[in-house]
C-alpha positions in Angstrom: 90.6 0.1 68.9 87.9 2.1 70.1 84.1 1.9 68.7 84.6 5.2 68.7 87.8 6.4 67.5 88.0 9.2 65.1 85.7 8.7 61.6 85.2 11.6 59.3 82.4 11.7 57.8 82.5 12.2 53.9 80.0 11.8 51.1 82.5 10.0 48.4 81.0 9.4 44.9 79.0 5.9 45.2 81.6 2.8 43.9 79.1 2.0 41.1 77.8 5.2 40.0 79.7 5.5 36.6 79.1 2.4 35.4 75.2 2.8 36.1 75.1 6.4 34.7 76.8 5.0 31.2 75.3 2.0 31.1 78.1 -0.2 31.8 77.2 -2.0 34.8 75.8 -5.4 34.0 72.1 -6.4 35.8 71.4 -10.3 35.6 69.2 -9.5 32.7 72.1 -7.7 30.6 74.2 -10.7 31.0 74.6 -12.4 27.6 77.4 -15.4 27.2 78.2 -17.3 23.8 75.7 -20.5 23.4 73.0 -18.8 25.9 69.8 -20.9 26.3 66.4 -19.0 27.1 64.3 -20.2 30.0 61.1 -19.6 31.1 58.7 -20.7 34.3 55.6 -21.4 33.8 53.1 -20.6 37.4 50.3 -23.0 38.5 47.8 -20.1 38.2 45.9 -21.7 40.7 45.2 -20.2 44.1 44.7 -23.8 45.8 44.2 -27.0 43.4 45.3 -30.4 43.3 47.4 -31.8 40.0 46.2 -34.8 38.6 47.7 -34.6 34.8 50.4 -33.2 33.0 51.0 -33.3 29.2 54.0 -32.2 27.8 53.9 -33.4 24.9 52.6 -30.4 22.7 55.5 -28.2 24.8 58.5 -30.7 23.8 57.7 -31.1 19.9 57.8 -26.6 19.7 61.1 -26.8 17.4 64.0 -25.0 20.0 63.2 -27.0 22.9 66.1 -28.2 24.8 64.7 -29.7 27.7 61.7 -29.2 30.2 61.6 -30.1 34.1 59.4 -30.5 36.2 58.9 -31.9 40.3 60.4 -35.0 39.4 63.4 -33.4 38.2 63.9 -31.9 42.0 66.4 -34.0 43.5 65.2 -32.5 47.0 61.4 -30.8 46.1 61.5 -27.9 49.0 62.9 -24.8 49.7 62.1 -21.8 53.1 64.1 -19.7 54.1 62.9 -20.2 57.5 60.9 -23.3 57.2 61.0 -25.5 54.3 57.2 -25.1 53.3 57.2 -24.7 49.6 57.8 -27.3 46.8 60.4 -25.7 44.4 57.6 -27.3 41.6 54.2 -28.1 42.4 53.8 -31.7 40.5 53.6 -35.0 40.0 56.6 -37.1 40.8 58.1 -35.5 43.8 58.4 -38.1 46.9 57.4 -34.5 49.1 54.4 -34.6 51.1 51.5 -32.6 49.0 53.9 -31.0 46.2 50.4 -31.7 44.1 49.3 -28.9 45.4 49.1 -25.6 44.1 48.9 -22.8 47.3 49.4 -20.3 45.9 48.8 -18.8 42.0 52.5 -18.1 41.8 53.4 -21.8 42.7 55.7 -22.9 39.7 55.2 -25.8 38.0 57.7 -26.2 34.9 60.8 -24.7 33.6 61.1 -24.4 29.7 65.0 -24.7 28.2 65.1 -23.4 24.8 66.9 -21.8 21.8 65.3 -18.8 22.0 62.6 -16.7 24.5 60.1 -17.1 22.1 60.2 -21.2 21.8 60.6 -21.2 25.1 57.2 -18.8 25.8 55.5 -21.0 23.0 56.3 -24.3 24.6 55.4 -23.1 27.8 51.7 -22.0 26.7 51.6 -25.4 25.4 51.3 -27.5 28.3 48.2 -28.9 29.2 47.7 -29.4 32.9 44.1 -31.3 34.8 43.6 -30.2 38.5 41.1 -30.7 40.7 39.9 -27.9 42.2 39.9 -27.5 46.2 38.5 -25.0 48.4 40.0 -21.6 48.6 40.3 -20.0 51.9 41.4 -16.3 51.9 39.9 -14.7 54.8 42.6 -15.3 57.6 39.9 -15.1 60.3 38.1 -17.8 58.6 41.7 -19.5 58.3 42.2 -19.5 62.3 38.8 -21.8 62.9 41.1 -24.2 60.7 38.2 -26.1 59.6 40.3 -26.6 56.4 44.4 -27.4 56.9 45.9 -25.3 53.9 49.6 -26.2 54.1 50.2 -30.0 55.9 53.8 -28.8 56.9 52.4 -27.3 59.8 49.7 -28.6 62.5 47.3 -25.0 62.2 46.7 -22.4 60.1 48.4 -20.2 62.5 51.7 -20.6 61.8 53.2 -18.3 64.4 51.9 -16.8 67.9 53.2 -14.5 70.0 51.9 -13.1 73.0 52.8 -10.7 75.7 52.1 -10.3 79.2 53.0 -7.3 81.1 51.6 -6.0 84.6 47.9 -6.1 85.6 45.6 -5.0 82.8 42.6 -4.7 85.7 44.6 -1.8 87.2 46.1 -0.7 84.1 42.5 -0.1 83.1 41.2 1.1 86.2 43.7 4.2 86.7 42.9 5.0 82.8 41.0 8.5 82.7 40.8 7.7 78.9 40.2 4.8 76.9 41.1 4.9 73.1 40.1 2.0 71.0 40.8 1.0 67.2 40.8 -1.4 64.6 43.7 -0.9 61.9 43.6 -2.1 58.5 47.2 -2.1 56.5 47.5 -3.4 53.1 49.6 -5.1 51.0 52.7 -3.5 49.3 54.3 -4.5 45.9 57.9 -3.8 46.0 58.3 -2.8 42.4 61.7 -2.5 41.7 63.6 -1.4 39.3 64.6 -4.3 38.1 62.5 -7.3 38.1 63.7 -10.8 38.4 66.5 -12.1 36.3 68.9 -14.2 36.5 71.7 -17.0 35.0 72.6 -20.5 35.4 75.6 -22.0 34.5 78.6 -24.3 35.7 81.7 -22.7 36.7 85.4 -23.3 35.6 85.9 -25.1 38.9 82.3 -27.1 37.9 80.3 -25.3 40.3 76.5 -24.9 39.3 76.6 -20.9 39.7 73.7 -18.7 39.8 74.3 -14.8 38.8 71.4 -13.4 40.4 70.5 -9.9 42.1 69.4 -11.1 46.2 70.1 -10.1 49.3 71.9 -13.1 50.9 74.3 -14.6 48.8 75.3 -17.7 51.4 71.3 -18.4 52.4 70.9 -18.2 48.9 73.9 -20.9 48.2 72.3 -23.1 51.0 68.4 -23.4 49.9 69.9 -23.9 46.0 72.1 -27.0 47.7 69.5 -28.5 49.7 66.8 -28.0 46.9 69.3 -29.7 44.1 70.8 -32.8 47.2 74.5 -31.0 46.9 77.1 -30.0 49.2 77.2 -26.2 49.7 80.9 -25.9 48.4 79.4 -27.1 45.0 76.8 -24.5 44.6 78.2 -21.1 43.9 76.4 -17.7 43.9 77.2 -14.3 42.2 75.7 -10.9 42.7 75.7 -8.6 39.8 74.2 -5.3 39.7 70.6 -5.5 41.5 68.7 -2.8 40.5 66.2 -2.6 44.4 65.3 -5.1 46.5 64.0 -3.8 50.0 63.0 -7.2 51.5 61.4 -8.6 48.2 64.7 -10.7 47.2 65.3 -12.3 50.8 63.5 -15.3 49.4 63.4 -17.5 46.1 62.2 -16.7 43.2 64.4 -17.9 39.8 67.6 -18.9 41.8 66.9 -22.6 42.7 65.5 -23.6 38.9 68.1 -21.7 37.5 70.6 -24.2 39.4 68.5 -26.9 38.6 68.8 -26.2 34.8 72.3 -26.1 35.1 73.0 -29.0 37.1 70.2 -31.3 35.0 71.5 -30.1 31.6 75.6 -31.3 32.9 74.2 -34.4 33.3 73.0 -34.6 29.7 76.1 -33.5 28.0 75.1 -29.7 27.9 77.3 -27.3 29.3 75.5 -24.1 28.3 74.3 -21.3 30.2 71.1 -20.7 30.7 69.1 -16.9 31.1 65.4 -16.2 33.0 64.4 -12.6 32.8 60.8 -12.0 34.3 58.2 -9.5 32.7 57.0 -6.8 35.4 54.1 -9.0 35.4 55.4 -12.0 36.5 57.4 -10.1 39.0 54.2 -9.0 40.4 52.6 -12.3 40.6 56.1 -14.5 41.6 57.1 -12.7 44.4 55.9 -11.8 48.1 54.5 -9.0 49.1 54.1 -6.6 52.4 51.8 -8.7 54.7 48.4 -7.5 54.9 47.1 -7.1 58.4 44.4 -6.0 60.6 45.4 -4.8 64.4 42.5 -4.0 67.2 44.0 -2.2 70.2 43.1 -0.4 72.9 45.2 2.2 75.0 44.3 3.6 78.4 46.1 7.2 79.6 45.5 9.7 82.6 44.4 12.9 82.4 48.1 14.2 82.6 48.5 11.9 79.8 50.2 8.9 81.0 49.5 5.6 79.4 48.4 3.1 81.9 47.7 0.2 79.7 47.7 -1.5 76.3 45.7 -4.0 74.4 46.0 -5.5 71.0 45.7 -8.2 69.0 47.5 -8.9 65.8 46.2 -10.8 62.3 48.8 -10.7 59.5 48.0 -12.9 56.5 51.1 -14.9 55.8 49.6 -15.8 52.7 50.7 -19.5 51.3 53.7 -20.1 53.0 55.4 -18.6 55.7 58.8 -17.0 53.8 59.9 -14.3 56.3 56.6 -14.0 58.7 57.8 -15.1 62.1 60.8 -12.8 61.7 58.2 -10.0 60.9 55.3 -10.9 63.4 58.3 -10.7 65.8 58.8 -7.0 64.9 55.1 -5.9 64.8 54.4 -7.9 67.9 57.1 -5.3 69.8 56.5 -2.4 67.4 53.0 -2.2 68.0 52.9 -0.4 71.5 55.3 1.9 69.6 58.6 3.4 71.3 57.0 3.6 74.7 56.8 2.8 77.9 53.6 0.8 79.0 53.3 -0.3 82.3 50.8 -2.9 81.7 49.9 -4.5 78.2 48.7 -7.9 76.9 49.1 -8.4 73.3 48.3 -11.6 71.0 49.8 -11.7 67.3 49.5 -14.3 64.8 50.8 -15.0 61.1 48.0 -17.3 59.3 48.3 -19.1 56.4 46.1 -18.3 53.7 45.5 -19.1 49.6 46.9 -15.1 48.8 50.0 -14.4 47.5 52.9 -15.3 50.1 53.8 -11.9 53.1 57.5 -11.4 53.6 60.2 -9.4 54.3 59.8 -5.5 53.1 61.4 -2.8 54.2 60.6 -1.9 58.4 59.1 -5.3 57.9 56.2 -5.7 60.6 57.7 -2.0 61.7 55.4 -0.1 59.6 52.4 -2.2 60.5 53.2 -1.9 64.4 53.7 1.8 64.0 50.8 2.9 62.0 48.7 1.3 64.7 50.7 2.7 67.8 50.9 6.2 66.4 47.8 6.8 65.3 46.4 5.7 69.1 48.8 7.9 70.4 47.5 10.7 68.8 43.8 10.0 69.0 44.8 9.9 73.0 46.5 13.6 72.4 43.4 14.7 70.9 41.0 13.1 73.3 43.1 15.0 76.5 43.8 18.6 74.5 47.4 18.0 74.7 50.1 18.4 72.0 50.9 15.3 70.2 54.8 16.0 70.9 54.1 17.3 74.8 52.7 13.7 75.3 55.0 11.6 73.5 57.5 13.0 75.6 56.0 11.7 78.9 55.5 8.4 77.8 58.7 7.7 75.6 61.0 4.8 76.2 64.6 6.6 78.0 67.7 5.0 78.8 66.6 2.0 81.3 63.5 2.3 80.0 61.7 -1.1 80.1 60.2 -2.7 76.7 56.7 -4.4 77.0 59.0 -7.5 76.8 60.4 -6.5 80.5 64.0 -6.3 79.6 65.6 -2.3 79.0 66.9 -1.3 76.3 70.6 -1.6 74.7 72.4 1.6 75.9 72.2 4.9 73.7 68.4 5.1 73.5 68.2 8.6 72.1 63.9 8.4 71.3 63.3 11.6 73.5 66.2 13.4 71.9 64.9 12.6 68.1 62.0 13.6 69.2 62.5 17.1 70.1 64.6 17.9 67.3 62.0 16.6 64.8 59.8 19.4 66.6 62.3 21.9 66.4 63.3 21.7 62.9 59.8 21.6 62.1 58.8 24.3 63.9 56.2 22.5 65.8 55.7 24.8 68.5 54.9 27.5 66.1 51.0 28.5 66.7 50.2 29.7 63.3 48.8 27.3 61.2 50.3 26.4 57.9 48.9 28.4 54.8 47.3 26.3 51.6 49.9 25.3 48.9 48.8 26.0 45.4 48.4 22.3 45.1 46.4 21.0 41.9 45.1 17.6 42.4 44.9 16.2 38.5 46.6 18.5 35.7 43.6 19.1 34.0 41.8 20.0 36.4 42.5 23.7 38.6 41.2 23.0 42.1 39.0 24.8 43.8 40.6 26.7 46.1 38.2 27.0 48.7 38.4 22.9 48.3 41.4 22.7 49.7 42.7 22.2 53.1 46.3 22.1 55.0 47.1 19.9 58.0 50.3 18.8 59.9 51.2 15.7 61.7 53.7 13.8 64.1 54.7 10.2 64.5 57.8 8.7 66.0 59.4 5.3 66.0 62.1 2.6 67.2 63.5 0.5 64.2 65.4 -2.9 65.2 69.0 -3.4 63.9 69.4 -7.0 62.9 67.0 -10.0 62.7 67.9 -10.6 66.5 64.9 -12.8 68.8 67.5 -15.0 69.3 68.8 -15.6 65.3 72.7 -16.7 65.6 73.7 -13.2 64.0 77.1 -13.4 62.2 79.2 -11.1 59.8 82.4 -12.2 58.2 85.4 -10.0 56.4 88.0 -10.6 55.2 91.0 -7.7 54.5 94.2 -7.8 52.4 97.0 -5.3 52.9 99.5 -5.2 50.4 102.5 -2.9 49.9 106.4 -3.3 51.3 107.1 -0.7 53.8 103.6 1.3 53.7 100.6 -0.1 52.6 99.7 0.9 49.1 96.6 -1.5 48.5 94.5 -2.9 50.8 91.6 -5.5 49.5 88.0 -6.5 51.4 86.9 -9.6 50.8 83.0 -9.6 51.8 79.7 -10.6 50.4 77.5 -8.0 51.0 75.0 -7.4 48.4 74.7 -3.8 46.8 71.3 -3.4 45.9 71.4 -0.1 45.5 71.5 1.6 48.4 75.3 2.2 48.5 76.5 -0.5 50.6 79.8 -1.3 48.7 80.4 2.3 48.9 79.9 2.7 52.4 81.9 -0.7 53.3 84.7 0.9 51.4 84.8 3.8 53.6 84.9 1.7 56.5 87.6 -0.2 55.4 89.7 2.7 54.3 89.3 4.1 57.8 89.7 0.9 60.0 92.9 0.3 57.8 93.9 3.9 58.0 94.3 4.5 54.3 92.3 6.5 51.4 89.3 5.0 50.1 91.0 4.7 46.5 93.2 2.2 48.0 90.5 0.4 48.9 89.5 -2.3 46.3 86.7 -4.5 46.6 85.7 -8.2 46.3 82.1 -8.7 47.2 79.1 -10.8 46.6 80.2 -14.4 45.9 80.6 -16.9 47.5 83.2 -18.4 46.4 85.7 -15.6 48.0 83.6 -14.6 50.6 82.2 -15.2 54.1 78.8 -15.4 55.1 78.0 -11.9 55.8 74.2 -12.6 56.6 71.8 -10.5 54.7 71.7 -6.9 53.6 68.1 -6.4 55.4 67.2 -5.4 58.8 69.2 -2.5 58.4 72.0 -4.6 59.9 74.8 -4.0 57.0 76.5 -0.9 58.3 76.5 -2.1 61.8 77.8 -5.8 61.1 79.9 -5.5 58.0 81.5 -2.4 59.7 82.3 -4.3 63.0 83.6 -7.1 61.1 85.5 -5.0 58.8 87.1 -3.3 62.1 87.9 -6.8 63.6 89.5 -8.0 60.3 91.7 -5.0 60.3 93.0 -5.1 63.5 94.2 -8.5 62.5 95.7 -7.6 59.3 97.3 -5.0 61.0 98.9 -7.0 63.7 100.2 -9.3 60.8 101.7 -6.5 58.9 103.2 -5.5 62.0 105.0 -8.7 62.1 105.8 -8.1 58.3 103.2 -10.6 56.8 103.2 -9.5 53.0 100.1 -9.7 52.4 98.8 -9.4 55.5 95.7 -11.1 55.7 93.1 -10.5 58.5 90.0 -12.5 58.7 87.1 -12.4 60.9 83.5 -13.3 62.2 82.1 -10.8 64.2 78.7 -11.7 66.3 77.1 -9.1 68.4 76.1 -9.2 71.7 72.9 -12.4 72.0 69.6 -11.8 72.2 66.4 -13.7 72.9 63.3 -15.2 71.4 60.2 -14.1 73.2 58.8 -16.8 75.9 55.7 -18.5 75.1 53.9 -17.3 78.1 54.9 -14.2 78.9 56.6 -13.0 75.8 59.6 -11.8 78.1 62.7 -11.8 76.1 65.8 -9.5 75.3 64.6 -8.8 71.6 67.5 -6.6 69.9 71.1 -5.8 70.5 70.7 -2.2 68.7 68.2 0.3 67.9 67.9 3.4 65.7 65.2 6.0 66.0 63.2 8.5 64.1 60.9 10.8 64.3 58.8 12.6 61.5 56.4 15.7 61.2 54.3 16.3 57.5 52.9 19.6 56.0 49.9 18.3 53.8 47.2 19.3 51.4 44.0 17.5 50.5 41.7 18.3 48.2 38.3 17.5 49.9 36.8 17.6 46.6 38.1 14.8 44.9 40.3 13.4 47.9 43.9 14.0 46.5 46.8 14.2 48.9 49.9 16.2 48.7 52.8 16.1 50.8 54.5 19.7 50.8 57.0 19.3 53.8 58.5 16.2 55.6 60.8 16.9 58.3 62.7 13.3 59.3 65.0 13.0 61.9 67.5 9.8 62.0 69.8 8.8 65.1 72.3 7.4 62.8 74.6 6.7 65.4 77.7 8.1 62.3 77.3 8.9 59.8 79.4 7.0 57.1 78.4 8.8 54.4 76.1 11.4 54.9 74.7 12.3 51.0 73.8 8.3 51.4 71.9 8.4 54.3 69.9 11.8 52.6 69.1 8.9 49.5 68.0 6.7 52.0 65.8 9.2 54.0 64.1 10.4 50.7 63.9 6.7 49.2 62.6 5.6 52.1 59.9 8.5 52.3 58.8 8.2 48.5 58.0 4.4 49.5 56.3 4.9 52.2 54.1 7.5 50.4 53.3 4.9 48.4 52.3 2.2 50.9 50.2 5.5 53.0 48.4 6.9 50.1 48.8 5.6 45.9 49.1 1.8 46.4 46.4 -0.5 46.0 47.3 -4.4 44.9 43.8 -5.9 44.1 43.7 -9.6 45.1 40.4 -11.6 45.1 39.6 -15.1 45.4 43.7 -15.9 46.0 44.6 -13.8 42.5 46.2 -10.6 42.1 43.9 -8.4 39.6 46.4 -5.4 38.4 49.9 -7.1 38.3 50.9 -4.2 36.1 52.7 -0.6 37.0 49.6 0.9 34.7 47.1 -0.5 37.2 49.3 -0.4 40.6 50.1 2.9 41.2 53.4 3.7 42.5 54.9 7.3 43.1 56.3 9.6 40.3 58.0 12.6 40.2 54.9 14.6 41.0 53.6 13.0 43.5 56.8 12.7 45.8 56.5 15.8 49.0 57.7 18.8 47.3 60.3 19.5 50.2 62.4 16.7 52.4 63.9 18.1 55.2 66.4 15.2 56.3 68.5 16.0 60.2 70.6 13.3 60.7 71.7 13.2 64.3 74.8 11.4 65.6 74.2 9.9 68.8 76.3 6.9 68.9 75.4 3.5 69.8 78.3 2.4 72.0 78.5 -0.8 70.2 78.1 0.6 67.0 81.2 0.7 64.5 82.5 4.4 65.3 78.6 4.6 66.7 77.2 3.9 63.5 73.7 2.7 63.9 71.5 1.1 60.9 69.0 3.5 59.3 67.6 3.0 56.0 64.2 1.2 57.2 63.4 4.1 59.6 62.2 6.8 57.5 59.8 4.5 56.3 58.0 3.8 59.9 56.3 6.6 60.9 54.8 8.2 58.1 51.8 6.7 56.9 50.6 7.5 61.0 51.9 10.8 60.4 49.7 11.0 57.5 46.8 10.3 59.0 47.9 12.7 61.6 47.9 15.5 59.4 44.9 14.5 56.7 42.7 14.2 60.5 44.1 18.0 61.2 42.8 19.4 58.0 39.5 17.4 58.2 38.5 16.6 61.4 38.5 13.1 60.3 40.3 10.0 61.4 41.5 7.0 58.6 42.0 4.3 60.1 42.8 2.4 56.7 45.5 2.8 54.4 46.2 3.2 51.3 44.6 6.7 51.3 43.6 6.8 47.8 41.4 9.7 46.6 37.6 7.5 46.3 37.9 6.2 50.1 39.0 9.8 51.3 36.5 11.1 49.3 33.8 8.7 50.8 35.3 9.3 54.3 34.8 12.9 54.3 30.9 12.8 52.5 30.3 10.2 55.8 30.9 13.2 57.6 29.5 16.0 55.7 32.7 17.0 54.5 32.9 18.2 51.3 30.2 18.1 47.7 26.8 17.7 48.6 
C-alpha cells in the first residue's frame, strides 16, 4: 500500500462534538460515582526550604477525615518523565535523597481523603508545618556559577548542554558585510486551559488502581504511577475522559500519581471507594509547568547580496526546579534558533538551568517559539540593515531539498520551506507597494482613539516545526484494528490510545482508519485512551499524532486485511509502527540527524498600534501550513486559528509575574489571556499539500506550527509602523508605550 494512495480529504463532524455541545461528555471533574471521597493536595508554598516538622494532628481530628498521606506513604518517593528529579511529596519519612526539600512552591506535601471538599479543604489548612528556610536562587545566570547545588540529583545546575559547531566562524565573520547582534528575552506562558486539573482514583473490577484523568500519554502516565506506587505496570491502569486542552501542560504529573496512591493505600485499609481531586484555576496555575523563560544573545553575519555567512548564539532557558520536559525542548531551540536556514558556519551553546521558579516544560512548538522569535527577528533586522525585502532574502538563504542543517546532516526529503514561503507572500499580497491603510481600531472601549495616534505595519516570519520528539528517542506507535462482518465488512473497530484533547485527534484517527480499511467513517468505531485495551501510542505532542497513529493505523490494516482475506472473522490486525531513527546531537560538535519529518510555515500580519497608550491589534494574519494531507481540512483551519490566538497571547497580553520563586497573579483576572476582542479580526489559513513521502497519504503534523512564527512576525510589523525594534515579549501596552517615548515616539 502506497504512502500515497488515494485520500480524500473531507471535513466530517468532530466524533465528540454533540456530546460537548449538550453537555453530555464527561471531563474528570464531572465524574461522580456512588460512595465518592473528596481529595485535596496541599503545596509546600515554599520556593526552596527544608522540612523539619509536621503536625497533623489538628488536620486528622476535622470530623470527615478519611485518611491523610504524606512521603512516607510513597512506596517509591520519585517521579520525571525524563529523569526522576522530583519527590511525588516533599517530607519526612521518604528513604529518597533530599525529599525534605521543597524546590519549588508547587512541591506537594500532603493529600487530604475526606467526606466532603470542604473537610477535606479544612483539614488541609490545618496542618502545621516547621521549615528551615534555605537560600533561594532564581536568576539562572547566577544558577550556572553553581555556588549553591539546588537539586542533588544532578552534579550542576546546568542540567543540559548542547553545543554546535559548524565551519570556521573566523571566515564566516570575515566575508560578513553586515553584522547583526541581539539579545532576546521570551517569557513564560501559562497554558490555561479550559479545564484545569481533575481527576479520579479508584480500583478496577479486575483490581487495578485506575486513574481517570485528562493527559497526554496514557502508557508514560501508567509507568511513572507504577514506579512512584513499587507496582508492576499491568496493575496500574489509566483512562482518558474528555480533556478539555492540554498543549504540552499535561505531558507531566500533576494529580495522577496521588490519586493512585489514595487508591492503592485506602485497598489496603479495607476501603474500596473512589476517590475525586478537582483543582481551582488557582492551583492549576501554581501546580503545573509553564513555557520556559529564556534569554538568547546571537549574532548573524550576511553579504551585501544578502547571504548569511555565519551565526552565533548562546542559549539560557530556566528549567525552573526540575527538569520535566527541558532537554527535549533545549533540543528544539538549540536547532530552531538559526531558523529554517542554511548557515554555513555557526557555533551555538544552549543550556537548561535549574532554578527555585516554577518548573519549564513542554508547551506547544516547545523550544520552537523561543528559537524562532530569535532567528526571525535577526533575519529581518539583516533585511533592514541591506534595503532588501524581508521575503527576497529569506529566499536566498532558506534551507531546499539537500539543504544541510547547522547539525551537518540534510534534511528528510519533501522540504517544501521555499515553496511556503512564497505562497505566504502571494496570498498576502506582499509584493504589493502600497502600504496598508489604518483600521478603525479602538484600543480600550471607553476610550475613542485618536486617530492621528494610530499606526499600521506588516510583517513576515517563517519557520520549520519538528514532527516527533526524535534526537534519538525510541519513537513508537501501536494500533490495533478489528474488522467484523461475513462476506463484507460491516464494522471495523480501532483499538488505540491516543489522547483527544481537543484538537480532534479521535476524529481524524477515524478517518484514517475508514480509509486504510476502505470503508465509511460511520463504520468506524473507536476504542481509545486506556490502557488496558490499548498499545502504547506515545504521546499526543510534538505534533507527532497524525503522522504515527496514521502510519500505524495503515500497518494494522493491511494486516487485518490479509487476515480477512484468509477469512479470519474478526480479523484482527495489530501493529507497532517506528519511523525511520534519528540521532541525539554529539557532545562536541553537535552533529547529529535530529528529525525524521518536518512541516513548515510561514506567516505575514497586518497590525495596528496605538502609540498613545501602546495597544496592539492584529487585523490580518495570513498562515501558510505544508500539511503534507490534509485529513480533515475544517480541523487543521481550528488548529491554524487556535494556534494563532495562543500565540497572540504569548507575543503581546501574557504576563505571569513570578518573584522571589512565587507566582504573583495565579488568577485569569490578573493573567491576561485573549478574548474574543482581542483575537486578529481576519485569519487567512492556505493549507498546502506537499506530501512528506513518509507521511501517511503525505500527511505531515501541523498543529504547533502556526504558533512559531508569529510573535517575530509581530515585532516585524509593530517595528514597520514605529521604526522601533522589541526585542522582548510579551508586548503589553506600558513596555510599548515606554519603548516608543525612548524614542520620541509618541505623548510628550
Amino acid at each position: 500500500m502506497s504512502n500515497h494512495s488515494t485520500y480524500e480529504s473531507r471535513s466530517i463532524k468532530r466524533v465528540d462534538a454533540r456530546a460537548k455541545v449538550t453537555g453530555d461528555a464527561l471531563y474528570p471533574g464531572d465524574m461522580t460515582p456512588e460512595n465518592l471521597l473528596q481529595g485535596k493536595v496541599l503545596f509546600s508554598g515554599q520556593p526552596r526550604a527544608r522540612m523539619v516538622a509536621m503536625d497533623l494532628s489538628a488536620a486528622t481530628a476535622v470530623p470527615g477525615v478519611v485518611a491523610i498521606f504524606t512521603a512516607q506513604d510513597v512506596p517509591v518517593n520519585e517521579y520525571g518523565l525524563i529523569h526522576n528529579d522530583q519527590p511525588v511529596f516533599v517530607g519526612l519519612g521518604s528513604s529518597k535523597l533530599d525529599s525534605d526539600i521543597s524546590r519549588w512552591e508547587g512541591d506537594q506535601v500532603a493529600l487530604i481523603v475526606a467526606e466532603t471538599e470542604a473537610a477535606a479543604a479544612q483539614a488541609r489548612d490545618l496542618i502545621h508545618i516547621e521549615w528551615e528556610q534555605l537560600p533561594v536562587v532564581t536568576d539562572p545566570a547566577a544558577a550556572m556559577k553553581n555556588e549553591l547545588l539546588l537539586n542533588r540529583f544532578y552534579p550542576s545546575n546546568i542540567i543540559q548542554h548542547y553545543q554546535i559547531r559548524k565551519g570556521k566562524m573566523d571566515a564566516g565573520w570575515a566575508a560578513a558585510d553586515v553584522v547583526i547582534e541581539g539579545e532576546y528575552h521570551l517569557p513564560r506562558q501559562e497554558h490555561a486551559y479550559l479545564q484545569p486539573e481533575a481527576g479520579l482514583g479508584y480500583v478496577d473490577e479486575d483490581g487495578r488502581i485506575t486513574v481517570a484523568m485528562g493527559g497526554q500519554w496514557a502508557h508514560e502516565d501508567q509507568a511513572q504511577i507504577a514506579h512512584a506506587l513499587g507496582l508492576p505496570a499491568d496493575q496500574v491502569r489509566v483512562i482518558y475522559p474528555a480533556t478539555g486542552g492540554a498543549f504540552g501542560g499535561r505531558e507531566d504529573m500533576s494529580l495522577q500519581i496521588v490519586l493512585g496512591l489514595a487508591a492503592m493505600r485506602l485497598q489496603e485499609k479495607g476501603i474500596y471507594r473512589p476517590v475525586r481531586i478537582i483543582w481551582s484555576r488557582e492551583e492549576s496555575i501554581v501546580g503545573h509547568h509553564k513555557r520556559h523563560r529564556a534569554t538568547v544573545k546571537t549574532k548573524w553575519g550576511a553579504t551585501k547580496e544578502g547571504k548569511v555567512t555565519a551565526v552565533s548564539a548562546e542559549v539560557i532557558m530556566d528549567s525552573g526546579a526540575y527538569a520535566y520536559t527541558s532537554t527535549k525542548v533545549l533540543g528544539n531551540f538549540h536547532l530552531m534558533v538559526t531558523g529554517p536556514y542554511e548557515i554555513p558556519n555557526a557555533q551555538i551553546d544552549s543550556y537548561a538551568v535549574t532554578t527555585n521558579n516554577v518548573p519549564g516544560g513542554a508547551f506547544r512548538g516547545f523550544g520552537g517559539p523561543q528559537g524562532a522569535f530569535a532567528a526571525e527577528t535577526q533575519m529581518n533586522k539583516l533585511a533592514e540593515a541591506l534595503g532588501m525585502d524581508p521575503v527576497e532574502i529569506r529566499l536566498k538563504n532558506v534551507l531546499r531539498e539537500g539543504s544541510l542543517l547547522t547539525t551537518q546532516t540534510p534534511l528528510p526529503p519533501g522540504v517544501s520551506m521555499p515553496e511556503v514561503i512564497e505562497r505566504c507572500a502571494e496570498e498576502a499580497d506582499w509584493s504589493s507597494a502600497s502600504s496598508p491603510q489604518p483600521s478603525t481600531f479602538t484600543s480600550l472601549p471607553s476610550l475613542i482613539s485618536n486617530p492621528q495616534s494610530l499606526r499600521r505595519g506588516r510583517g513576515f516570519a517563517c519557520a520549520f516545526k519538528n514532527v516527533g520528539f526524535s534526537f534519538g528517542f525510541p519513537e513508537r506507535c501501536e494500533a490495533a484494528i478489528e474488522l467484523h462482518g461475513r462476506a463484507d465488512i460491516e464494522k471495523v473497530i480501532l483499538r488505540h490510545a491516543a489522547a483527544e484533547v481537543g484538537q480532534g485527534s479521535h476524529t481524524a484517527l477515524k478517518q484514517m482508519a475508514a480509509a486504510a480499511a476502505g470503508v465509511d467513517a460511520s463504520q468506524v468505531e473507536l476504542d481509545m485512551a486506556d490502557t488496558a485495551s490499548s498499545g502504547d501510542s506515545g504521546s499526543v505532542s510534538a505534533s507527532r499524532m497524525t503522522f504515527m497513529a496514521g502510519n500505524s493505523i495503515r500497518e494494522a490494516a493491511e494486516k487485518a486485511l490479509a487476515a480477512w482475506e484468509s477469512e479470519d472473522r474478526p480479523a484482527i490486525g495489530h501493529t507497532r509502527y517506528t519511523p525511520p531513527p534519528t540521532q541525539p546531537y554529539a557532545p562536541e560538535t553537535g552533529v547529529s540527524m535530529p528529525n525524521f519529518s518536518y512541516g513548515y510555515v510561514a506567516e505575514a500580519v497586518e497590525l495596528t498600534v496605538d502609540i498613545e497608550t501602546g495597544h496592539i491589534h492584529l487585523d490580518r494574519v495570513v498562515c501558510a501550513d505544508d500539511v503534507g494531507k490534509a485529513i480533515n481540512p475544517n480541523l487543521i483551519e481550528g488548529q491554524i486559528e487556535g494556534a494563532i490566538a495562543q500565540a497572540f497571547g504569548y507575543a503581546v497580553m501574557e504576563n505571569l509575574a513570578v518573584k522571589d520563586g512565587r507566582i504573583l497573579n495565579p488568577v485569569l483576572s490578573q493573567y491576561l489571556i485573549p478574548g474574543i476582542r482581542d483575537v486578529p479580526t481576519k485569519v487567512k489559513s492556505v493549507i498546502m499539500e506537499i506530501p512528506d513521502p513518509i507521511g501517511p497519504w503525505g500527511a505531515r503534523g501541523m498543529a504547533e506550527m502556526p504558533f512559531l512564527p508569529l510573535a517575530p512576525a509581530i515585532v516585524a510589523a509593530l517595528h514597520d509602523a514605529t521604526g522601533v525594534w522589541f526585542d522582548e515579549i510579551p508586548l503589553t501596552p506600558d513596555r510599548v508605550v515606554a519603548k516608543l517615548r525612548q524614542h520620541g515616539i509618541g505623548a510628550d
